[in-house]
Legacy VTK file of the C-alpha trace (Angstrom):
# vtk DataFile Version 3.0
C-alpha trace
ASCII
DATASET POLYDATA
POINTS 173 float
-7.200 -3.423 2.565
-4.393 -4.677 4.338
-3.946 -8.589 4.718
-2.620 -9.928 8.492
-1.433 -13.251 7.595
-1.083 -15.508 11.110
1.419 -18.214 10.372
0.869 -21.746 11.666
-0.128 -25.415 11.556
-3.956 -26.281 11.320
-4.950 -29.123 13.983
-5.085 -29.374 17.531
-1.603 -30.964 17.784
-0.232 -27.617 16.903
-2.812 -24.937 18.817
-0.332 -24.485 21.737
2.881 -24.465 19.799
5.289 -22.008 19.682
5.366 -22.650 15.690
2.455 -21.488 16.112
2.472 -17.569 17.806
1.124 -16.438 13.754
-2.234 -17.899 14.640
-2.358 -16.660 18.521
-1.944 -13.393 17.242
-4.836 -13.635 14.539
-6.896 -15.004 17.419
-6.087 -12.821 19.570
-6.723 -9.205 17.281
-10.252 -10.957 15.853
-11.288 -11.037 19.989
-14.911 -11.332 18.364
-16.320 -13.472 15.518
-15.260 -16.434 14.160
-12.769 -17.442 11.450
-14.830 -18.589 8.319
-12.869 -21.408 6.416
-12.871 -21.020 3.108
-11.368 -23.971 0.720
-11.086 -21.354 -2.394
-8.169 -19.952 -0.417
-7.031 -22.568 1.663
-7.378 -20.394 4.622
-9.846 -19.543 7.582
-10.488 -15.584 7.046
-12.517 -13.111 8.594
-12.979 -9.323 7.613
-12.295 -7.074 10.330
-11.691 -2.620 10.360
-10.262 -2.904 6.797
-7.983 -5.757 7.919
-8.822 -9.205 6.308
-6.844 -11.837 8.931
-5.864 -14.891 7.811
-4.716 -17.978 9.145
-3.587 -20.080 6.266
-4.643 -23.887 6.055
-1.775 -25.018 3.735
0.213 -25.933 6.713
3.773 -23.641 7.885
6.140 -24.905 4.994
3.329 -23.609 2.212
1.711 -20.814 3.638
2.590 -18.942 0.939
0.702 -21.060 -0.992
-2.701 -19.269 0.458
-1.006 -15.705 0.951
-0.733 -15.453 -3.292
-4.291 -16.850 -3.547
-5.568 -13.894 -1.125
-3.312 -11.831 -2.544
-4.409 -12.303 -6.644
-8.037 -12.335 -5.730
-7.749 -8.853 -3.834
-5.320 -7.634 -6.033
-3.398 -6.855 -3.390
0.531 -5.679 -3.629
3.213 -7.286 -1.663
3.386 -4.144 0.650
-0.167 -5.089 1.708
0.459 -8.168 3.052
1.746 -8.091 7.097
3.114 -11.677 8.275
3.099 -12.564 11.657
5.148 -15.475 13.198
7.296 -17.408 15.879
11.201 -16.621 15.476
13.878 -18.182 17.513
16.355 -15.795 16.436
14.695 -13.142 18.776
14.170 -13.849 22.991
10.617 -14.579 24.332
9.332 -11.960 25.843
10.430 -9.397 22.936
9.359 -8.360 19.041
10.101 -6.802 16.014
7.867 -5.185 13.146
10.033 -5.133 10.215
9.895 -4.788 6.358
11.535 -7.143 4.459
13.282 -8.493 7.862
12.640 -11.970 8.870
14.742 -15.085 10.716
18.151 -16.577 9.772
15.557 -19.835 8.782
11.911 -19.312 9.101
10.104 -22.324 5.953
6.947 -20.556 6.718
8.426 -17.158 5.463
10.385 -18.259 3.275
7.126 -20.129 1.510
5.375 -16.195 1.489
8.554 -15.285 -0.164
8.888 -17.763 -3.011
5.230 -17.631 -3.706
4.675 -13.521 -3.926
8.342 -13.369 -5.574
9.121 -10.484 -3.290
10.414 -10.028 0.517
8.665 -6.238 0.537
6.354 -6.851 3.229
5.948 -6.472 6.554
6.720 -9.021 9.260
5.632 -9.082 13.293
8.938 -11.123 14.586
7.302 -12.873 18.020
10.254 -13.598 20.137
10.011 -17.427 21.401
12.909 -18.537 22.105
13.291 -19.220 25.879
15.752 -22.439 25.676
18.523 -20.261 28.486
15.422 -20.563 31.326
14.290 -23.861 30.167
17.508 -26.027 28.858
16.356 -28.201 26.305
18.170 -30.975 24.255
15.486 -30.171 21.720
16.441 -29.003 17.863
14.859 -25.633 16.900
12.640 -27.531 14.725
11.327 -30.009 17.350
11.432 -26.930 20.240
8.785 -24.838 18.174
6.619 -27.678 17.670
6.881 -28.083 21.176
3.813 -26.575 23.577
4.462 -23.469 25.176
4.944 -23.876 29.006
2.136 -21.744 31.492
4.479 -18.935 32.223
5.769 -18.552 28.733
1.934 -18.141 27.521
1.431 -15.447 30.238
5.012 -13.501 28.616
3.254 -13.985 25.171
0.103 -12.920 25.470
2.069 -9.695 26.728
4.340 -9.701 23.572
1.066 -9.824 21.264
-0.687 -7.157 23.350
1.984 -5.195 22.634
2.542 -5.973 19.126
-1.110 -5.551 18.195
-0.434 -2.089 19.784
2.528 -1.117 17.876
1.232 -2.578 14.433
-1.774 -0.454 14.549
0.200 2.592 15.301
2.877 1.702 12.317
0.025 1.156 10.125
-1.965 4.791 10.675
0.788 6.344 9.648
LINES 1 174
173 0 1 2 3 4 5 6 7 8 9 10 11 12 13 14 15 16 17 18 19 20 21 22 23 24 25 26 27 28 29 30 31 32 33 34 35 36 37 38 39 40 41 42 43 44 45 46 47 48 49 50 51 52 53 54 55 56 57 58 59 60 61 62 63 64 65 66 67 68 69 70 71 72 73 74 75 76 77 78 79 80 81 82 83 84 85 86 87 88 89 90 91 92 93 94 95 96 97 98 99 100 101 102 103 104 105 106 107 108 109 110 111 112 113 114 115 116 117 118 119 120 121 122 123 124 125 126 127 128 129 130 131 132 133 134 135 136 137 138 139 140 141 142 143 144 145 146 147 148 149 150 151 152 153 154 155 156 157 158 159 160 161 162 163 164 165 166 167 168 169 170 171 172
């Protein structure tokens, strides 16, 4: 079983963040069913083609947190576990799937990290930075708290097309 782990922040506030790509994607690959929340794990989970997804409840700074619950109960390695997230080291529009590769600063990754004491997993980098078309005084905290903007959803959903396309393939192999 491989775990897809959709980082993000619980709440309505957040559902159109850019912080919050992680759970867009989870959404998104699910298409049918609903999440199932489940307080032993702090996490809403559902079971889908060998895939359990996961969008942690812990809030972004301790994700991890609910990753090494999941994780222990499954008895699942490290190498198991595939994070997805918002980086604003990498252009909207664009992606990465990497092992062991993640943002310059990323608290939500860096919570996985410190809770499954290893950075041997796999990460789906979703490009959101898009502050050269729309200036912003914003700080990178504030900006991917921020909502993402009509157009920028329609150059998302693209991106996580795309990477549910490419993390499928890299995972058959």
């Amino acid at each position: 079983m491989k775990l897809i782990v959709g980082l993000g922040n619980p709440g309505e506030k957040y559902k159109s963040t850019r912080h919050n790509a992680g759970f867009i994607f989870v959404d998104r690959m699910l298409e049918k069913g609903k999440f199932s929340m489940s307080k032993k794990f702090e996490a809403e989970i559902m079971e889908k083609d060998g895939f359990l997804l996961v969008k942690p409840q812990t809030f972004m700074n301790d994700s991890g947190r609910a990753v090494r619950r999941l994780v222990d109960f499954y008895k699942l390695l490290p190498s198991d576990v595939i994070v997805v997230h918002d980086d604003l080291d990498i252009s909207l529009g664009e992606r990465k799937i990497q092992m062991g590769v993640g943002p310059k600063v990323h608290n939500g990754v860096n919570s996985v990290e410190q809770y499954l004491g290893s950075m041997n997993f796999l990460r789906v980098r979703l490009g959101v930075d898009n502050r050269k078309q729309v200036p912003t005084n914003l700080s990178g905290a504030d900006y991917v708290l921020d909502d993402f903007g009509k157009e920028e959803k329609k150059v998302l959903n693209e991106v996580i097309g795309g990477a549910i396309t490419e993390l499928l393939i890299t995972l058959s192999l």
